[in-house]
C-alpha positions, 0 to 999 in steps of 0.5 A, a space after each residue: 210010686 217009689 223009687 231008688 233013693 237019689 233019682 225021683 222019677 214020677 209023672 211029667 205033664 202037658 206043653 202048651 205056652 212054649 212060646 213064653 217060656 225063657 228057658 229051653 224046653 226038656 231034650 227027650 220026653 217019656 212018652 210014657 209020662 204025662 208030659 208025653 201023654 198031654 203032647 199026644 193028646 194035643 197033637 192028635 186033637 189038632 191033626 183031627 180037627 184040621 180033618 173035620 173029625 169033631 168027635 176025634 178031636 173032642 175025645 183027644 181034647 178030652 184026653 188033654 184036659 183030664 191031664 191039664 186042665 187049666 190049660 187055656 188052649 184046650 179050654 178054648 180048643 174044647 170050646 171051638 170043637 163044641 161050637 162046631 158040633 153046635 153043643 152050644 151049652 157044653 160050649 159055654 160051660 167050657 168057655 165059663 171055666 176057662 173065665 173063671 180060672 182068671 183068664 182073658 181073651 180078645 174077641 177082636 181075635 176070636 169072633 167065633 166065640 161071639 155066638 155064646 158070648 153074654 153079660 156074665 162072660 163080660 163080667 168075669 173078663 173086666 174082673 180079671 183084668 181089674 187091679 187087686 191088692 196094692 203093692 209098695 215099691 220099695 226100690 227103683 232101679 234105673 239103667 238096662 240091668 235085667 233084674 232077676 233073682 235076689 236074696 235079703 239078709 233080714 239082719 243087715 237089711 241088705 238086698 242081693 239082686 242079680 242083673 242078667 244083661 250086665 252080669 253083675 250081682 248088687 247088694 242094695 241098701 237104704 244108703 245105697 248100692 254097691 257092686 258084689 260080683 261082675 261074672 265073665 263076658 257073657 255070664 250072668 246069676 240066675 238064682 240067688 239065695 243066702 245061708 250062713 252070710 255066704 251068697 249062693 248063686 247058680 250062673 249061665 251064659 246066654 245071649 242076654 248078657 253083655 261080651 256073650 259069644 256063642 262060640 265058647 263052652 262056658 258050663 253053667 255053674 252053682 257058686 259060693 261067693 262072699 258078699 263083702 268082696 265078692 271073692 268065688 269061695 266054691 264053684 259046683 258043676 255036673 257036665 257042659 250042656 246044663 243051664 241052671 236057672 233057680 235055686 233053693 236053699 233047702 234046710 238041709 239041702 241045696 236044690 237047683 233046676 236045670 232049665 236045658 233038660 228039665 231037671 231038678 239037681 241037688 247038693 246034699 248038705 251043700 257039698 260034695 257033688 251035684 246029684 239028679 234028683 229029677 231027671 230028664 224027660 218028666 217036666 218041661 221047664 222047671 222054675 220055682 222050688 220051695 220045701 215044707 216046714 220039716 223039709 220032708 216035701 219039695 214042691 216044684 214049679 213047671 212054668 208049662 205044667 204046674 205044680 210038682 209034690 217031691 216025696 223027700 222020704 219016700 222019693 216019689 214025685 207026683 203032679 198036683 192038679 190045680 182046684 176048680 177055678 184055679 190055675 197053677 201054670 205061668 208060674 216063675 217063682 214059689 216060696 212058702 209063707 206058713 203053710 201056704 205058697 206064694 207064686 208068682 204068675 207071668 205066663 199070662 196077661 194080666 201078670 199077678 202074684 197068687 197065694 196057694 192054700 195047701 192041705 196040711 201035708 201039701 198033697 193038694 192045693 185047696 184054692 188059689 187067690 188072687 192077692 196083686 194083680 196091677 199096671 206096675 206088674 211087667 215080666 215080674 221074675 222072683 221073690 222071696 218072704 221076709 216075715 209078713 212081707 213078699 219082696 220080689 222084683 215086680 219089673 224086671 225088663 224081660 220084656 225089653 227084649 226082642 224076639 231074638 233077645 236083643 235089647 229093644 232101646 238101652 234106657 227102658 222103664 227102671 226096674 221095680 222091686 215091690 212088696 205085698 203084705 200078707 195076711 197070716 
């Protein structure tokens, strides 16, 4: 679909895990989108199958599933209503794709899917539970920090790491660590990135971090900082109700997702003022970002819903459908490596890292691949390629945080950053 240059409007899709997603969902919906269309679907399937109406929520539930389907709660909603119309096979061959995209299930919790279980199934659930790939821990990081964005400077072998409970951002060394910058009472990095030896970093305040009053209006900011004194050089805003989460630094330009509305802000050529590219309504909770080669594709994260291809060219956006056996949701972070992408996957138990194979011109992912899936993975948050390397924070201490985002115990397990070596 095209549109007026500067605002990209395209499909939204489906709300399924709200529950574990850190940022705050999108205010208004389309109800036209995807996003609108997945949630009616959804609702109505439901409302159904509390009345007895099998048919009525087998064909909503259908509905779902052709918009998202990698969704693990209609898989196994889709998997039920069979079971209930004693569809025994339909069941099973629900209950296989839902293994075979690498999801897990309790049967302690779920005895209904008992009657179709078989050794194949049990195969599959040890499977993906079972550790892939090794990953070196090249830092340790003890302390309650909050570990979550970071950025690497190659040529001086500096780490930027962002601490969202102090609200401090470090620069990490082989002869050690230094403070870069300590923001405000109650203010803290989100996304980090470098260009130009410049430190990039969009900030928030939230309940997370250390001195935050809910009382104060303190608007969500991207700000340029030196990293050798931390002094802030340029601070961008676009209104008072925004809470900026991950940041890419775009060849040309800087990109920037908003996590209270679900939007995706960009400053051209890095200054000037923030625009919307994608306004409110059409993604749910946008995360990670990352562009093609040529930057003439932007390629958005929707922790809820997937994946996201941004016609730069054009200025048209469109959903990405996950392959068969595949699943492109949970994801807390992109970045590209040639021309596929690697993610990363917290939405789901077991965490893992995945490796998108793309067609040449990033309209479809061809398969997804397992390349880590280990115990040292906890709440993992961003990452980022540094030649034949992902470095990423592999424990973040997310989830030393109650349900009311007050910290559970001050010394928890340090915080780890690995690495994983890819294969060209």
């Amino acid at each position: 679909m095209k549109v007026r240059w500067g605002r990209v409007f395209g499909l939204g899709a489906g709300l399924w895990l709200a529950a574990m997603v850190n940022g705050a969902a999108a205010q208004n919906v389309d109800p036209n989108s995807e996003l609108g269309q997945f949630r009616d679907h959804r609702i109505a399937g439901m409302r159904a199958l509390e009345a007895g109406d099998l048919a009525g929520a087998a064909r909503r539930f259908g509905g779902a599933a052709a918009i998202l389907p990698d969704s693990p709660s209609i898989l196994l909603l889709q998997t039920q209503v069979s079971l209930q119309q004693k569809r025994k096979a339909e069941a099973r061959a629900t209950m296989v794709d839902y293994l075979g995209r690498g999801y897990v299930l309790d049967l302690a919790r779920h005895p209904e899917f008992n009657a179709l279980w078989d050794a194949d199934m049990e195969d599959q659930l040890v499977s993906n539970q079972s550790p892939v790939g090794e990953m070196r821990v090249t830092a340790t990081l003890p302390g309650f920090g909050l570990t979550d964005s970071m950025a690497y400077a190659p040529a001086s072998e500096q780490m930027f790491l962002s601490h969202v409970h102090t609200g401090k951002v470090t620069a990490l060394t082989a002869a050690g660590s230094r403070d870069v910058v300590t923001f405000r009472p109650g203010v803290a990095a989100y996304g980090l990135g470098l260009r130009d030896n410049r430190l990039w970093a969009t900030t928030a305040a939230t309940r997370q971090t250390k001195g935050y009053d809910p009382k104060l209006n303190i608007s969500s900011k991207v700000v340029l900082v030196d990293p050798a004194n931390g002094q802030i050089l340029q601070s961008f805003t676009h209104g008072t109700d925004r809470r900026f989460g991950h940041l890419l630094m775009g060849r040309d330009d800087l990109y920037v997702a908003d996590t209270s509305h679900g939007e995706i802000l960009r400053l051209n050529a890095y200054q000037g003022e923030l625009e919307v590219l994608i306004p409110e309504g059409y993604m749910d909770s946008p995360t990670g970002l990352t562009e093609n080669q040529d930057a003439t594709v932007l390629i958005v994260a929707d922790f809820i819903s997937g994946l996201y291809r941004v016609d730069l060219t054009l200025g048209s956006l469109v959903r990405l459908l996950p392959p068969e056996g595949g699943s492109t949701l949970g994801f807390s972070a992109i970045t590209r490596y040639g021309s596929d992408i690697i993610a990363i996957q917290n939405g789901f138990q077991p965490n893992r890292i995945v490796r998108l194979r793309m067609s040449e011109d990033w309209s479809q992912i061809l398969a997804v691949e397992t390349i880590l899936r280990s115990k040292q993975l906890s709440q993992p948050t961003q990452g980022l390629v540094t030649g034949d390397y992902f470095l990423f924070v592999a424990r973040s201490q997310w989830d030393n945080l109650d349900s009311q985002g007050n910290p559970i115990t001050p010394e928890p397990e340090p915080a780890l950053i690995g690495a994983v070596k890819l294969v060209p």
